[in-house]
N, C-alpha and C positions, 0 to 999 in steps of 0.2 A: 445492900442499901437499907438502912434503918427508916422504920416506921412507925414502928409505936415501941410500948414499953415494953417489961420482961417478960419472960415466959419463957418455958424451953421447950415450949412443944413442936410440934410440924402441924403445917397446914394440910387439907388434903390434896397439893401439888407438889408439895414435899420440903417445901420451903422450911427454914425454922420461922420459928414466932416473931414477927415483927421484922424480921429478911427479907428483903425479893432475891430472887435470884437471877440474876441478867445472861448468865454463861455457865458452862464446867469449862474450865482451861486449864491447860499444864503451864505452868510455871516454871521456870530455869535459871537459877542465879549463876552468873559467868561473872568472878570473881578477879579485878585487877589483876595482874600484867595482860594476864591471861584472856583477855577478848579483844572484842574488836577495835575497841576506842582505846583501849588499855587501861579502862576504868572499868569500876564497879555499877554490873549491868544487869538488870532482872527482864526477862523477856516474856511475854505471856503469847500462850499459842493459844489461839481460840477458836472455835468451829469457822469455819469456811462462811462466807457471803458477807455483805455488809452492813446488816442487822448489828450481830452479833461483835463481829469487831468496833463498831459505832459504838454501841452501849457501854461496852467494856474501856472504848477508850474514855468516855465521857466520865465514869467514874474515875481514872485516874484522874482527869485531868479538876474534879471536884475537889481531890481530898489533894491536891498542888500540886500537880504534874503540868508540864506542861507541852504542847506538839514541838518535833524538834523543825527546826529551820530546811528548808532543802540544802542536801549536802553535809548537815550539820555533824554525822556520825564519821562521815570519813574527813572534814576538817577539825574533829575531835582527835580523830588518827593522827593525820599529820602532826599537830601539834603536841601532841602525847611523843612522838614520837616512832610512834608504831608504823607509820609508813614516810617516806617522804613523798618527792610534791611529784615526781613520775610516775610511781605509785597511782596516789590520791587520783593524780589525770586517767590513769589505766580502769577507776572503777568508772568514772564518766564515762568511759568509750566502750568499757564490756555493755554500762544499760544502755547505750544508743547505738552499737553494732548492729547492722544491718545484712550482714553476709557472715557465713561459717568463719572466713578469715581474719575478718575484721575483728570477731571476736577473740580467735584464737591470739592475734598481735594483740589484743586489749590482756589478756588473761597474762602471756609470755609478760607484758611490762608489769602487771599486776606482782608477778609471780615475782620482779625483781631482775629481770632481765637484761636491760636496760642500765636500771643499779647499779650491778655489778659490775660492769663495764666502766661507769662513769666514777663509779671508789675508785676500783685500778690507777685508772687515770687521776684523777685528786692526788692517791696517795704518792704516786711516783711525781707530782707535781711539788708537794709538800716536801720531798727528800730533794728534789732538785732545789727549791731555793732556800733551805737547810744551809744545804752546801756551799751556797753562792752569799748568801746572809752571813754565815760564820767566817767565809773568807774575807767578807766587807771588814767586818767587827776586829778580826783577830787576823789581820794580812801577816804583819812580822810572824806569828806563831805559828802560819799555816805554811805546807808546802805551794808554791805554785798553783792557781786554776787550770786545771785540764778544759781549753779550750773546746778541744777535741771531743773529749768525751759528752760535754752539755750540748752540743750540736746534733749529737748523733741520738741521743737521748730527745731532744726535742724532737727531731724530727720523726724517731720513731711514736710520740704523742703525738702530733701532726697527722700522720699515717692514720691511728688508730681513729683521731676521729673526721677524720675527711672519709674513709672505709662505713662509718656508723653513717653519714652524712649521704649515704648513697643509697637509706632508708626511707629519707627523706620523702621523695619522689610520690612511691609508696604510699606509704603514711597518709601524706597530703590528701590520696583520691581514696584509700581506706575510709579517712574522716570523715572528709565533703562530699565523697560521689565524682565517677564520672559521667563527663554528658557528650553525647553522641548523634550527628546529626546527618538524616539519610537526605540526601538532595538528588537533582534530576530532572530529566521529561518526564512529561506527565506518565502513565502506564508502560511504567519500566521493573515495576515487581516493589518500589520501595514500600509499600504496606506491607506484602507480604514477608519478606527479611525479617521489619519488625516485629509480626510477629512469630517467624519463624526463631528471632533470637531470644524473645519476652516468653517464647514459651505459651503464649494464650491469644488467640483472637481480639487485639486492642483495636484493630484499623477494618475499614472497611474493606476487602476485597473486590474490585470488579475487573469485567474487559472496559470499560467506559473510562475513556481520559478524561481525570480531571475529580476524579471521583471525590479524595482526599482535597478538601477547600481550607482548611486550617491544619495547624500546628497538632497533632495529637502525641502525645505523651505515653510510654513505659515505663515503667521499674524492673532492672533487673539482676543479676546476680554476673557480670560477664570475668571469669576465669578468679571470683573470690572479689571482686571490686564492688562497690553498687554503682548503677548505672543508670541515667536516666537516659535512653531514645528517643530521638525526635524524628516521628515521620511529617516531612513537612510537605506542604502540598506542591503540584509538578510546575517546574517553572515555566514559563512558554511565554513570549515576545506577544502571542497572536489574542492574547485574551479578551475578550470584551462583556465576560460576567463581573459585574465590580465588586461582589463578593471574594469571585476565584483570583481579581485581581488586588487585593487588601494579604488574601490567605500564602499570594507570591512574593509580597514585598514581607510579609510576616516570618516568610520560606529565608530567603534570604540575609534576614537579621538572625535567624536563630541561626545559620550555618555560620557564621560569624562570629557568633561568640559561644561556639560551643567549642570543648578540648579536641574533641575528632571529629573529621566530614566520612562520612561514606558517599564517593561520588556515585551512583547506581547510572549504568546501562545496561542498555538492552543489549542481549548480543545476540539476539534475531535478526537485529538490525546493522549494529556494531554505532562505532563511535558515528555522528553527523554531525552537520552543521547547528544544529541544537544544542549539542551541547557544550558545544567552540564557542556559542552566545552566553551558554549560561557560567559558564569558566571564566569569560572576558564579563558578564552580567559583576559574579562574585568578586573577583579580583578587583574591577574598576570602584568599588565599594570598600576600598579596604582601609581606606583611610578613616572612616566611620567605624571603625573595630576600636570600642572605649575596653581597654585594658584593666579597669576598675583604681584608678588613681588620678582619672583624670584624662589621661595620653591615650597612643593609639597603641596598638599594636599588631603585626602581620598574621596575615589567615593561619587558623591552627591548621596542624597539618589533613594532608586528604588521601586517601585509601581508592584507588580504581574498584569500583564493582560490577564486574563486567557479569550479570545475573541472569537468569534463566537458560543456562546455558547446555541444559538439557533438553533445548529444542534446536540447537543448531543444526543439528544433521537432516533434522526432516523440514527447514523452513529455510535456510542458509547455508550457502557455499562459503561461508568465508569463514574460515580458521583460528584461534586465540593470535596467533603470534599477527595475522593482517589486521585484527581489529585494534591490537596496540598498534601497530606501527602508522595505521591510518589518523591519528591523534596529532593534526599539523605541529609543526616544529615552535612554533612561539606559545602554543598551549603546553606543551613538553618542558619548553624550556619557563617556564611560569611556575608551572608543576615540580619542577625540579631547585629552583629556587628557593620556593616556599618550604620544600623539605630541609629539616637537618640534617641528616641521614644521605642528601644529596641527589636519590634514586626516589621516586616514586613507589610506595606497592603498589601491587595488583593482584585481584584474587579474580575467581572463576566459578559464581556460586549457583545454586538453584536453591530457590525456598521451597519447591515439591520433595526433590528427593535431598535433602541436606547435605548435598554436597557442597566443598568449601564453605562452612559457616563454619566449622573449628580452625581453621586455617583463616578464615576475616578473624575470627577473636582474638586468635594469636596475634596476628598483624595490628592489631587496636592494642594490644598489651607492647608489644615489641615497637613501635612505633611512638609510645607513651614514656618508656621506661620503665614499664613493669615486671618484665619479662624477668624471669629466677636469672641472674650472674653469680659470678665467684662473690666470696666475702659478705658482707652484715645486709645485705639488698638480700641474700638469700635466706635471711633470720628472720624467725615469727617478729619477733618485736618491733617494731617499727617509729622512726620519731615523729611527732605533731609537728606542727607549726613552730611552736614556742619553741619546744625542746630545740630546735635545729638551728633555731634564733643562737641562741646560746652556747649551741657546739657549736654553728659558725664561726663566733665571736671567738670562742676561746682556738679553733684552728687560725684564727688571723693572729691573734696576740702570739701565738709561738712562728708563726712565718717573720713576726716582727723578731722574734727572740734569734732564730734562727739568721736571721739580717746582720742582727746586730751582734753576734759571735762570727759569723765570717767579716763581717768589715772591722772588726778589734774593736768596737765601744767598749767606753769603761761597765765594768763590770756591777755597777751602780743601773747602768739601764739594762744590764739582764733582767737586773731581779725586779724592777719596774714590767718590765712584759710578761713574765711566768706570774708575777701578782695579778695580771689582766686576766690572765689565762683560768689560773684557781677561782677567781670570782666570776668568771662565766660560768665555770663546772658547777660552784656553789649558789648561783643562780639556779639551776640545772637541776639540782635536787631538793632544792628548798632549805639548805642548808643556811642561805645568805638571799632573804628577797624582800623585797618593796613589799607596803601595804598594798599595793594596785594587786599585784600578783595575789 
């Protein structure tokens, strides 16, 4: 930065004559195609804190530079060309990755993974209505349409992305988090669980029911997910602290609308009448379950945690298999409804000695759809929201294609549905999208 006239001398800080000197930084020109925007890019590296980068920026931004927009370097990408729009999503979700996984799915679609699957498909989409287009154009000149073979063909693109579309799931609770909500009587272990699953001392511990009076919150990492825990305070009919009685009705809305319940018992005790109220409590509320659209929708599903179960021998005669079965029949069959799956889990855990907590985590993955299966559910990559928007669509336009080659439409409405199909895909990569987008 100049300050006065000439001279070529140094000062005695070292400066030259009429200089200041703000930094030493390296310098890097990364030179078109070849960087990140796929433009012409000088990068300045400058000593560490925010002194020194501050000052250095401020000179650029004096002699006409200016700060770039957030995002502005990988919507320079896209648009350059250098990445498309699955891509561009993939660097969002590496900086907001919250789990090893999360990032590794961000990096795999970073890396193209994702991409290359949705080319495939594009391109074998583009040769299919090639085929059906030039037969429209030129019928006399062409042989025959192989009905045959266009059905079989769709339906193997069908396959492919209903297979990717079973990432989805995934994805979803990669992005946003799962939330997980321990419920029960009061002094049945659920503080300790969570923190036996968070890994840290979040909740208070006592022998004294009643302890936990609110909602408290974890963060945590459960099998590559993020996870938020709810230890919610113990529900109980007999309350008359109106604190404890606000912290039960606050219990109950977060079991509600969280994606997992963990029902916690005692199994010193084993199941009672306590908790046949708080099952009939939860369920007679379920019409008050807002969905997020407005409507209702049914209790997410519930996990048995039948907990502490490293004291049964020295404080109880009664056995895992009597404690399930003592769970009256219209609570079972409630339980059993509300599941997809059809069957309730049940685990058997102690938060002293860690037994069954990998086995509850499992059951919260497996119960979710998380859980590793055959095919693209078991690929790093994973689709978002959007993306899934979009393979949906384009899986519906070929079940439509697919329709209308076994019921013999004219071959005018093939190529109407494989055109729905490619413009989903090219939605998909950024190839074809709305200003919104």
């Amino acid at each position: 930065e100049e300050e006065g006239g000439g001279g070529g001398g140094c000062d005695d800080d070292g400066s030259k004559a009429g200089i200041k000197l703000v930094d030493e930084a390296l310098v890097i020109p990364m030179l078109a195609p070849r960087s990140y925007t796929a433009e012409d890019v000088v990068e300045f590296q400058t000593h560490g804190g925010s002194i020194c980068t501050r000052r250095v920026l401020e000179q650029c931004t004096a002699l006409g530079a200016r700060v770039a927009k957030p995002g502005e370097f990988t919507y320079r990408a896209f648009m350059n060309g250098r990445l498309d729009l699955t891509q561009a999503e993939s660097v969002a979700a590496v900086i907001s990755a919250r789990t090893v996984e999360a990032a590794d799915a961000a990096l795999a679609g970073l890396d193209g993974g994702l991409k290359k699957l949705v080319d495939e498909m594009r391109t074998n989409c583009i040769h299919l209505l090639a085929r059906v287009d030039a037969h429209i154009d030129y019928e006399d000149e062409m042989e025959p349409l192989d009905y045959s073979e266009i059905s079989e063909l769709s339906k193997k693109l069908k396959q492919t992305a209903d297979d990717a579309l079973r990432t989805a799931q995934k994805g979803k609770y990669l992005e946003n988090g799962l939330t997980v909500a321990l419920i029960g009587a009061p002094n049945v272990g659920k503080s300790s669980l969570l923190n036996a699953l968070s890994g840290a001392d979040r909740a208070i511990v006592t022998e004294i029911a009643g302890t936990t009076r609110d909602v408290v919150e974890a963060s945590t990492d459960l099998c590559g997910v993020p996870t938020k825990l709810l230890d919610t305070a113990g529900i109980r009919e007999d309350t008359s602290d109106i604190v404890e009685e606000l912290g039960v009705k606050k219990s109950s809305a977060a079991a509600r609308s969280a994606d997992v319940v963990l029902m916690v018992v005692n199994s010193q005790v084993g199941w009672s009448e306590r908790e046949s109220q708080i099952m009939e409590s939860i369920f007679s509320g379920e019409s008050k379950v807002e969905d997020g659209n407005g409507g209702s929708r049914k209790m997410p599903p519930i996990i048995l945690v039948f907990n502490q179960v490293d004291s049964i021998e020295e404080r109880s005669s009664k056995t895992l298999d009597e404690m399930v079965s003592s769970i009256p029949k219209h609570i079972r069959e409630e339980l059993e409804s509300n599941s997809s799956k059809g069957s309730v889990p049940k685990v058997f855990t102690s938060a002293v000695t860690g037994e069954g907590i990998a086995e509850m985590q499992e059951s919260v993955m497996h119960l979710m759809g998380l859980a590793n299966e055959e095919g693209y559910s078991n690929s790093v990559w994973q689709l978002n929201t959007r993306q899934a928007s979009c393979l949906q669509a384009c899986s519906d336009r070929l079940t439509e294609l697919i329709t209308t080659v076994e019921e013999g439409w004219p071959v005018d409405c093939c190529a109407v549905h494989i055109r729905g199909a490619l413009a989903a895909l090219n939605e998909l990569t950024g190839s074809d999208v709305t200003e919104d987008v």
